[in-house]
DRENZAZA-837411 format. One record per residue: x, y, z negated of N, C-alpha, C in turn; residue in one letter. Coordinates in steps of 0.1 Angstrom, whole numbers. Layout:
<atoms>
   n.east   n.north    n.up   ca.east   ca.north   ca.up   c.east   c.north    c.up   milum
        X         Y       Z         X          Y       Z        X         Y       Z       A
...
</atoms>
This chain:
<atoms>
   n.east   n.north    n.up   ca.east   ca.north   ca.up   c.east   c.north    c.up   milum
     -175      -320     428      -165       -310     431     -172      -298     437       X
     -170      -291     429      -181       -274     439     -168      -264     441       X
     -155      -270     442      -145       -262     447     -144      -261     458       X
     -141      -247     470      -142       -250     481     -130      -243     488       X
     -127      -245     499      -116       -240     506     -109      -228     501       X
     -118      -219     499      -113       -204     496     -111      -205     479       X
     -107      -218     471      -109       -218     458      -94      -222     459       X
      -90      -234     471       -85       -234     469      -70      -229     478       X
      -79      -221     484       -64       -210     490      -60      -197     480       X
      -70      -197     467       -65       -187     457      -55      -193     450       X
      -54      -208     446       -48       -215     437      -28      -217     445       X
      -31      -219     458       -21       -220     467      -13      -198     464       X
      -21      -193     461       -16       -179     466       -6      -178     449       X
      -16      -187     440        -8       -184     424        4      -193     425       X
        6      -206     432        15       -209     432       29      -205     441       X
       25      -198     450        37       -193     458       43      -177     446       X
       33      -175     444        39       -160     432       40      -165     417       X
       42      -179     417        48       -185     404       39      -188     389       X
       27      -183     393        17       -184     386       12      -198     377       X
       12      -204     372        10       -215     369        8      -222     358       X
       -6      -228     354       -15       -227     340       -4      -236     333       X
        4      -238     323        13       -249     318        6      -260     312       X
      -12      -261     309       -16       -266     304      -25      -277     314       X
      -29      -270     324       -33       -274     336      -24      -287     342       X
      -10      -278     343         4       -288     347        4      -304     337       X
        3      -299     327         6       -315     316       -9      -321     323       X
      -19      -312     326       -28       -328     327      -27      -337     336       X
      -21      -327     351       -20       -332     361       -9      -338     360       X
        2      -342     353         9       -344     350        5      -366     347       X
       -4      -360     336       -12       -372     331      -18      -382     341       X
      -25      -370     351       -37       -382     360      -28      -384     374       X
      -15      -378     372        -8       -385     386       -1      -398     380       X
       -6      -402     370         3       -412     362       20      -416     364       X
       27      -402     368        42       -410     372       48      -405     384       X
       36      -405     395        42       -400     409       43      -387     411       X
       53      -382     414        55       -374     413       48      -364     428       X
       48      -374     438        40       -365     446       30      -357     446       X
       21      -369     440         7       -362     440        4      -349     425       X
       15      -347     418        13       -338     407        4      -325     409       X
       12      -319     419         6       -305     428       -7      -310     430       X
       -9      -317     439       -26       -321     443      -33      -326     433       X
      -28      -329     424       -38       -330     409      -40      -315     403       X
      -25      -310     406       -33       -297     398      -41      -286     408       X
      -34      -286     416       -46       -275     428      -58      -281     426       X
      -64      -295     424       -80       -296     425      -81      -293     409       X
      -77      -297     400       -81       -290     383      -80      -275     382       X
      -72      -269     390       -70       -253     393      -82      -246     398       X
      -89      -253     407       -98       -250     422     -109      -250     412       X
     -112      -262     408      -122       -267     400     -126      -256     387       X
     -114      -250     382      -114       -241     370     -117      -226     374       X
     -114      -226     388      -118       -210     393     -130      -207     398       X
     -138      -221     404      -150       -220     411     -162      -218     397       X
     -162      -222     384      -172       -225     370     -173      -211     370       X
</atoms>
């Protein structure tokens, strides 16, 4: 993971202004298998991860 704090306070700033990759969403969607908690925290680290490359 070479995402870092400030990768992922940009990803936090797109989600408060409604921003949000729909494609990103279905995978996290996938790797939370169900729970619905952890969806957000699957996609902020696939978000983070895609801004830091």
């Amino acid at each position: 993971m070479k995402a870092n704090r400030f990768h992922f306070g940009k990803v936090i700033e797109e989600i408060d202004s409604n921003i949000i990759d729909s494609a990103l969403m279905e995978e996290a969607k996938i790797k939370s298998k169900g729970l619905d908690q952890t969806i957000k925290a699957f996609y902020i680290i696939l978000r983070s991860e895609e801004i830091c490359i």
